[in-house]
C-alpha positions in Angstrom: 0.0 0.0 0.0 1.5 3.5 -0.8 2.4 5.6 1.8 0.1 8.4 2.1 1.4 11.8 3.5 -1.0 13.4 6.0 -1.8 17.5 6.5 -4.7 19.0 7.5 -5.9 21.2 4.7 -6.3 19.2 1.6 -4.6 21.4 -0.6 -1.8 21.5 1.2 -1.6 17.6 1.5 -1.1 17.7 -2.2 1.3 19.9 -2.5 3.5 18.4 0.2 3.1 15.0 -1.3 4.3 16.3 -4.3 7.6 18.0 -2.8 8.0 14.8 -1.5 7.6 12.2 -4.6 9.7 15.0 -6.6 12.7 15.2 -3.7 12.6 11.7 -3.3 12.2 10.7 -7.5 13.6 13.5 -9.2 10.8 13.1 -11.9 7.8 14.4 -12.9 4.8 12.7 -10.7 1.5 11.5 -12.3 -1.8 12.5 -11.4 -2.2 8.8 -10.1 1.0 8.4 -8.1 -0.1 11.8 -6.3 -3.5 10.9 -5.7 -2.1 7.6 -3.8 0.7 9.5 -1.7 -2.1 12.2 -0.8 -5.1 9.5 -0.2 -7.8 10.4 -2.5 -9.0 11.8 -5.7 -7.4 14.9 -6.0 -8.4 16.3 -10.0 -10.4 19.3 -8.3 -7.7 20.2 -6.1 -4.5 19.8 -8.8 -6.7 22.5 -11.1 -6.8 24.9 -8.3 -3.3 24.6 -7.5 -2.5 25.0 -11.1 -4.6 28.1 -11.8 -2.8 29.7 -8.5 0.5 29.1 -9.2 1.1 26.8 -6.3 2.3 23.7 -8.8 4.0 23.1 -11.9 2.7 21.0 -14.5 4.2 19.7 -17.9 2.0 19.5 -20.9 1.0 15.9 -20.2 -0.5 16.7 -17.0 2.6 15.2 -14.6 3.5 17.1 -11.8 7.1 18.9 -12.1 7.0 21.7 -9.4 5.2 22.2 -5.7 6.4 24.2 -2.7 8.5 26.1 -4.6 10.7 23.0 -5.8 10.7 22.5 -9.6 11.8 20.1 -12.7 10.8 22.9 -15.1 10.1 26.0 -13.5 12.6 28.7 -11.8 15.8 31.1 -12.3 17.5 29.7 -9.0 19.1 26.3 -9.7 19.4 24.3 -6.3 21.7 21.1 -6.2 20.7 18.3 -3.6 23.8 15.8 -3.7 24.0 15.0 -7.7 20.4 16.2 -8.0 19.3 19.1 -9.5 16.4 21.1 -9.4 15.2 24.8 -10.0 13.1 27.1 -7.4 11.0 29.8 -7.9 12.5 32.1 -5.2 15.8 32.1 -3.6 13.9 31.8 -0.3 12.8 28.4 -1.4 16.6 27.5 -2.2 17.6 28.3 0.9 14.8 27.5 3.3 14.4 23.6 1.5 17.8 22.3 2.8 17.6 24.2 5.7 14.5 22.4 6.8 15.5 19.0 4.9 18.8 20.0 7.4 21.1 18.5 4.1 24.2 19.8 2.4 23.2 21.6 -1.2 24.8 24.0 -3.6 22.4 27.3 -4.6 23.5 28.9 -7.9 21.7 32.0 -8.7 22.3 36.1 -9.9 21.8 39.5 -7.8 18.8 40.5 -9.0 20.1 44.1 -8.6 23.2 43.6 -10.6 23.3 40.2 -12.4 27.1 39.1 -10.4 26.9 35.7 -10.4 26.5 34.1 -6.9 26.6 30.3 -5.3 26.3 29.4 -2.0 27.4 26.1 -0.3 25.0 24.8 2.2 26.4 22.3 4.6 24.0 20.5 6.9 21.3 23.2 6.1 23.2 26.5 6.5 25.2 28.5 4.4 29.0 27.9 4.4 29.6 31.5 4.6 27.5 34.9 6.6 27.7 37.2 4.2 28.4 39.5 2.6 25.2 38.5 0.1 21.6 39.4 1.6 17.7 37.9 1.2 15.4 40.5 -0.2 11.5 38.7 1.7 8.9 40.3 -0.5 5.8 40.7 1.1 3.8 38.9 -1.7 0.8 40.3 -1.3 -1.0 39.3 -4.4 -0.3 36.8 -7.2 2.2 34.1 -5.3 4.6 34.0 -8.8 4.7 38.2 -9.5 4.4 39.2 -5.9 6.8 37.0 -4.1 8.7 34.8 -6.3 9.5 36.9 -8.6 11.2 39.9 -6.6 12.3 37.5 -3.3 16.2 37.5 -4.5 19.7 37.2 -3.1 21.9 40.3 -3.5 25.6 40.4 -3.3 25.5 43.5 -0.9 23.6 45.4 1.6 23.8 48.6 -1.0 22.4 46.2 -3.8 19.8 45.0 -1.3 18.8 48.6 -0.5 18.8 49.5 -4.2 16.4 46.7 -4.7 14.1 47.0 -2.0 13.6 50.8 -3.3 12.3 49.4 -6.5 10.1 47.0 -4.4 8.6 49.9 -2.7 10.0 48.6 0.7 7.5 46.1 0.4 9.5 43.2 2.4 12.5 42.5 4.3 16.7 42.4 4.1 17.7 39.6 5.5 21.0 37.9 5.8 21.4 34.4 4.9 21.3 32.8 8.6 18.3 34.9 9.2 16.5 33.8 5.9 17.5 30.1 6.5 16.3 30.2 9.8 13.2 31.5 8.7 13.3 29.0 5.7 13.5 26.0 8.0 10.0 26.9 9.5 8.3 27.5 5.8 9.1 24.2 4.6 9.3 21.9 7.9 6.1 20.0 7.1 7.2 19.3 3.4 10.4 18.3 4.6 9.3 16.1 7.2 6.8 14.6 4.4 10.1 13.9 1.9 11.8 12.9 5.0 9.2 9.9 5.6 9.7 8.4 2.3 13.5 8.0 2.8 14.9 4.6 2.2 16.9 2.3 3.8 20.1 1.4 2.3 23.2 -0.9 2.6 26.4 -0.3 1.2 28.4 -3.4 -0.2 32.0 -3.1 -0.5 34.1 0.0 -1.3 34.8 3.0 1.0 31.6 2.8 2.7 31.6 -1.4 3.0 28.7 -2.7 5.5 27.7 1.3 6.0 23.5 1.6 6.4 22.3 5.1 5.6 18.6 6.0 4.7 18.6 8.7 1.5 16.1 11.1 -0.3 15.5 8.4 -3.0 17.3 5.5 -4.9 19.4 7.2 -7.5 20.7 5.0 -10.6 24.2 5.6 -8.7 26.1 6.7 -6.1 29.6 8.1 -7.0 32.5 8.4 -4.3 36.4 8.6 -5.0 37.5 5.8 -7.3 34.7 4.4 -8.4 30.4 4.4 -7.7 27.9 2.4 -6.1 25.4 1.1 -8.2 21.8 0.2 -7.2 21.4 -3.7 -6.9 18.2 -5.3 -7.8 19.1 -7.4 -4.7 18.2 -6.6 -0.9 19.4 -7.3 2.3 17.2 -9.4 4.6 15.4 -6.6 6.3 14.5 -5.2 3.1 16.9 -2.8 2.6 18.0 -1.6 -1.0 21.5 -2.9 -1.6 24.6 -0.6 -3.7 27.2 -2.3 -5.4 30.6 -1.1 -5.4 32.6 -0.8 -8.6 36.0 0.2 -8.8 36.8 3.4 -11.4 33.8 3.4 -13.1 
């Protein structure tokens, strides 16, 4: 029986399940495999989310984006281990692994200058305070034009002041411990929903030889220095999913 992820508003049930199955999967989710992880039939709800903004959807109907994670959708690029995803806000690239707690790389611009800017994120909080800063929009209206769009990193308080002139003041400047902190309250129940479908998993031979670990997904493989675990059609006698070492692959 799938396991079906629990919140109290309906709406919201769907869009955490679909964080979840798109952390976890790293592929667009059908309307079937959503409807089973949320517990019911969900057609009405997935148009309303649509029409609001709140998901993505590709042109087959398949779910790509929710919670401000996306396949498809998003000027910030935010890398989960080998994974990558985009994310409508920057808030949402910070605040994701902050409340996941995991180690991720955010890739993004200043959206007062265009500077390039990456962050390393190392057990949910950025590897470095500063000097970059977290324009909060107040989003008062359309979630996609009056959030998304104008919540973005800067690369300096004068840049963030600059910015939040154009926005009217209309939000906060926020450094990156304060935005993550923040962040890691937004998305708590999503995480804890992506959290629940971890797996268990047991490393054969290699650097990590007898290991257990429980991850985000199954990915194809696993790379580590000289060579890659590779995901076994074979368990272990608990049930665990097995990974095969090979040597410089």
């Amino acid at each position: 029986m799938p396991i079906q992820l629990q919140a109290f508003d309906a709406h919201e049930r769907v869009r955490e399940a679909a964080f979840a199955l798109l952390l976890t999967d790293h592929r667009p989710v059908s309307v079937s495999e959503l409807g089973a992880a949320a517990g019911g039939d969900i057609d009405a709800i997935l148009e309303t989310l649509d029409a609001s903004g709140w998901i993505d959807r590709a042109e087959d109907g398949r779910i790509t984006g929710s919670a401000g994670l996306s396949l498809s959708h998003g000027p910030h690029r935010l890398t989960i281990g080998e994974r990558s995803y985009r994310t409508w806000c920057a808030y949402d690239a910070l605040g994701i692994p902050a409340a996941l707690g995991t180690s991720a790389r955010v890739e993004t611009t200043c959206g007062e200058c265009g500077k390039s800017i990456s962050l390393n994120i190392v057990d949910g909080l950025a590897s470095r305070e500063g000097p970059e800063l977290l324009w909060l929009a107040a989003g008062t209206g359309d979630l996609r034009t009056t959030f998304c769009t104008p919540t973005v990193l800067v690369c300096g308080r004068d840049h963030g002041r600059a910015w939040a002139a154009k926005q009217e003041n209309d939000g906060d400047l926020l450094t990156i411990r304060e935005a993550s902190e923040r962040g890691s309250v937004s998305w708590a129940s999503p995480a804890a929903a992506a959290l629940r479908l971890r797996s268990d998993v047991e490393f054969v031979g290699g650097p990590r030889d007898a290991e257990r670990d429980r991850l985000l997904g199954t990915p194809e493989s696993i790379r580590r220095l000289g060579g890659v675990y590779v995901r076994s059609v074979r368990c272990a006698d608990d049930g665990a999913l097995r990974y095969m070492w090979q040597e410089g692959s």
